[in-house]
C-alpha positions in Angstrom: 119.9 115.3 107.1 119.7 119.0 108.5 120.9 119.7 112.3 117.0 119.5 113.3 116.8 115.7 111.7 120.3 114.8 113.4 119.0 116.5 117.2 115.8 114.4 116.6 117.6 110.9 116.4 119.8 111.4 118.7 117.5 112.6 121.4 115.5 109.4 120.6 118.7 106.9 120.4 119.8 109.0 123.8 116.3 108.0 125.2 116.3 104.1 123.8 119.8 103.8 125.5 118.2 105.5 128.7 115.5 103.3 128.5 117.8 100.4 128.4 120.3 101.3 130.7 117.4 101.4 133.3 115.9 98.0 131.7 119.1 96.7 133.1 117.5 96.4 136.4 115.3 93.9 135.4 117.5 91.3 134.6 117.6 90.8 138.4 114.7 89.2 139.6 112.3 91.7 141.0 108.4 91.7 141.4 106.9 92.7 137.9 105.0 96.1 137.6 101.8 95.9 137.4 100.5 96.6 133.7 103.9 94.9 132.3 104.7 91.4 131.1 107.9 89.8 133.2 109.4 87.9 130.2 112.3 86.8 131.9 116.3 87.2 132.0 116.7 86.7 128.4 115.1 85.2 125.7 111.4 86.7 125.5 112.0 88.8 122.3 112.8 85.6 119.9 110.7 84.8 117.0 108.8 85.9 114.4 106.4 88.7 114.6 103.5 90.8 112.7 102.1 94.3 113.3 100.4 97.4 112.2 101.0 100.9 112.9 99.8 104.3 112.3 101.9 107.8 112.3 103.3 111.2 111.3 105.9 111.8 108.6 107.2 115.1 107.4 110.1 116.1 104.6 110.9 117.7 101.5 111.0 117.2 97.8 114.0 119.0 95.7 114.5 119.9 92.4 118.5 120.5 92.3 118.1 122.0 89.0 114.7 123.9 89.4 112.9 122.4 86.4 109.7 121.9 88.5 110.0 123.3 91.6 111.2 126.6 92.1 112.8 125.6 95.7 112.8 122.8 98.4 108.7 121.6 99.1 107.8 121.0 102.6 105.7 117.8 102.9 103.5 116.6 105.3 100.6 113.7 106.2 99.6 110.3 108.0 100.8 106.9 106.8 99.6 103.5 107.9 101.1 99.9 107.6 101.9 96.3 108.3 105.6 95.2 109.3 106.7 91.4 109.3 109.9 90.5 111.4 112.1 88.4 113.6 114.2 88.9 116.3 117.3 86.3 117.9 119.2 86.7 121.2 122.5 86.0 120.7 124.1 86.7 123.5 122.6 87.7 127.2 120.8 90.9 126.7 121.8 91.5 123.0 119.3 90.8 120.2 119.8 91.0 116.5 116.8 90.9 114.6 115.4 92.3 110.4 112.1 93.6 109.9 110.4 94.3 106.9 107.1 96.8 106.2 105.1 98.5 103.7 102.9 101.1 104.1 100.1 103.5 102.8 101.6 107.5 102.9 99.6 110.5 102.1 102.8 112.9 102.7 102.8 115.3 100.4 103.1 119.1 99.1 102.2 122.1 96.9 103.1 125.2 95.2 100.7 127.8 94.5 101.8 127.9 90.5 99.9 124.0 90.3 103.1 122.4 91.2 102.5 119.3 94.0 104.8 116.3 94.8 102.8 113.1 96.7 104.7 110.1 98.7 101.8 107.4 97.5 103.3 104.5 99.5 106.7 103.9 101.6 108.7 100.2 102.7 111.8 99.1 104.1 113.4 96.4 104.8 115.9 96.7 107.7 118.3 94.9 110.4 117.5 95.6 114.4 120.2 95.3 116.9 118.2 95.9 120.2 118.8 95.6 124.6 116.8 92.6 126.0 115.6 94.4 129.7 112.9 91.8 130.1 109.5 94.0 129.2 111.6 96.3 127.5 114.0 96.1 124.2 115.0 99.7 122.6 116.8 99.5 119.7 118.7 101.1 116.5 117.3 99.9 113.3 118.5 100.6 109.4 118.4 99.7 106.1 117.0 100.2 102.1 114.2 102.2 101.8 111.9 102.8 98.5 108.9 104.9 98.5 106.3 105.6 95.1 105.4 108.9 94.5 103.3 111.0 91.5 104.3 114.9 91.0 102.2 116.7 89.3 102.3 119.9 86.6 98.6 121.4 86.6 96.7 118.5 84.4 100.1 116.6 83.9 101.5 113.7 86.5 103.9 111.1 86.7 104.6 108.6 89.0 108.4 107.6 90.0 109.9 104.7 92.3 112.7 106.1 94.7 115.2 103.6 96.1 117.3 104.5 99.0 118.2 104.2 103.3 117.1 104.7 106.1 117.9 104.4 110.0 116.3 105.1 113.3 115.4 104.1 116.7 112.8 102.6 118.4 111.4 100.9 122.4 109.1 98.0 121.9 107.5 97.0 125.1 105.6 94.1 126.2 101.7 94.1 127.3 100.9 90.1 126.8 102.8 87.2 126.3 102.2 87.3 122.4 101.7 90.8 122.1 104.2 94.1 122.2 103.8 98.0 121.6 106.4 99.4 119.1 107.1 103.1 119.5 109.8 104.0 116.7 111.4 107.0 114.8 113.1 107.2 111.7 114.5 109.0 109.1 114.5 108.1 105.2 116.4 109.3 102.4 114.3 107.6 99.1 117.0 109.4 96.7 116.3 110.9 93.0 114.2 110.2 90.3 113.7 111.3 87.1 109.9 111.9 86.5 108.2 112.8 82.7 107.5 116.2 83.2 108.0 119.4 81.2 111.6 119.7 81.8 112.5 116.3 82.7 113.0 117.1 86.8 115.1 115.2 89.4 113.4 114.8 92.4 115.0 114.1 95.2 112.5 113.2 98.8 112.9 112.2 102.6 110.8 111.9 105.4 111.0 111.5 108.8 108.5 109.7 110.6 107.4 109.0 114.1 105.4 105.6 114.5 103.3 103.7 116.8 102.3 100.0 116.5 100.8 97.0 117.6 103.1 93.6 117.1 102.1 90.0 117.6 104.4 86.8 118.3 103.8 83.8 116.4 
């Protein structure tokens, strides 16, 4: 992760713990802003869950031994996806929680000599430890991470699973009852892969990505 990666999360975990350090204040009773959902003391982010969201990832392939790229690819694009979770209180304020999501990517790069690398599709599946503030929970989240991805040598391409981690941080914030916006950050590190190219390269991708979502209680 390069110093840019490591200033990015932790200006966003800084900002999460900001967020809940002033969600604090609504633990005590106080009249509910307008546009916001009063879900109580403690409690209102157990269950299970469902979303989408939409966002912006950008990364890098490499090719430690330069058998298909000549140096590190800069990659770029949208992805869109669906994420399944729950969360549990289990203790005042304090909620654990796992989420799991897939997702369509179109992050992806080229070199001028015919050479591209393209992140087809990303998941996770990850644990949550998150603030309960009432109409507000930031949180840290982490876990495995495996993406597909298809590299290409002019009319020549092969496609490659990557397994690996990942770990960000996140706000989710209450609008209805059922209903919660998910803003969230994070960083993924899909490790090497092999692929069946001329020279037989290891390429090794990550991403970071910067999402925005829709989940619904049920």
């Amino acid at each position: 992760m390069n110093r840019f990666s490591l200033s990015l999360l932790a200006g966003v975990a800084v900002l999460s713990m900001a967020s809940a350090a002033s969600a604090a204040d609504l633990l005590v009773q106080q009249p509910s802003m307008p546009g916001f959902v009063d879900m109580g003391s403690s409690g209102g982010w157990d269950g299970a869950y469902i979303g989408g969201f939409v966002g912006y990832g950008w990364g890098t392939a490499n090719d430690d031994a330069a058998a298909f790229l000549a140096s590190e690819m800069d990659l770029t694009g949208w992805t869109a996806g669906a994420t399944l979770g729950a969360n549990f209180t289990v203790t005042q304020g304090f909620v654990l929680g796992a989420a799991g999501d897939l997702a369509w990517a179109g992050i992806g790069g080229f070199e001028p000599a015919s050479d591209d690398v393209d992140i087809n599709w990303t998941g996770s599946l990850r644990g949550k430890a998150g603030f309960d503030g009432g109409a507000f929970m930031p949180y840290l989240t982490a876990g495995l991470a495996f993406a597909g991805a298809t590299a290409s040598n002019g009319p020549t391409d092969s496609t490659k699973m990557h397994f690996g981690w990942t770990a960000g941080a996140g706000v989710e914030v209450a609008v209805a009852d059922q209903i919660s916006l998910d803003v969230q950050y994070r960083y993924s590190d899909y490790g090497a892969a092999t692929y069946d190219l001329p020279g037989n390269p290891k390429l090794d991708l990550n991403t970071h990505a910067v999402t925005a979502g829709v989940n619904f209680k049920f």
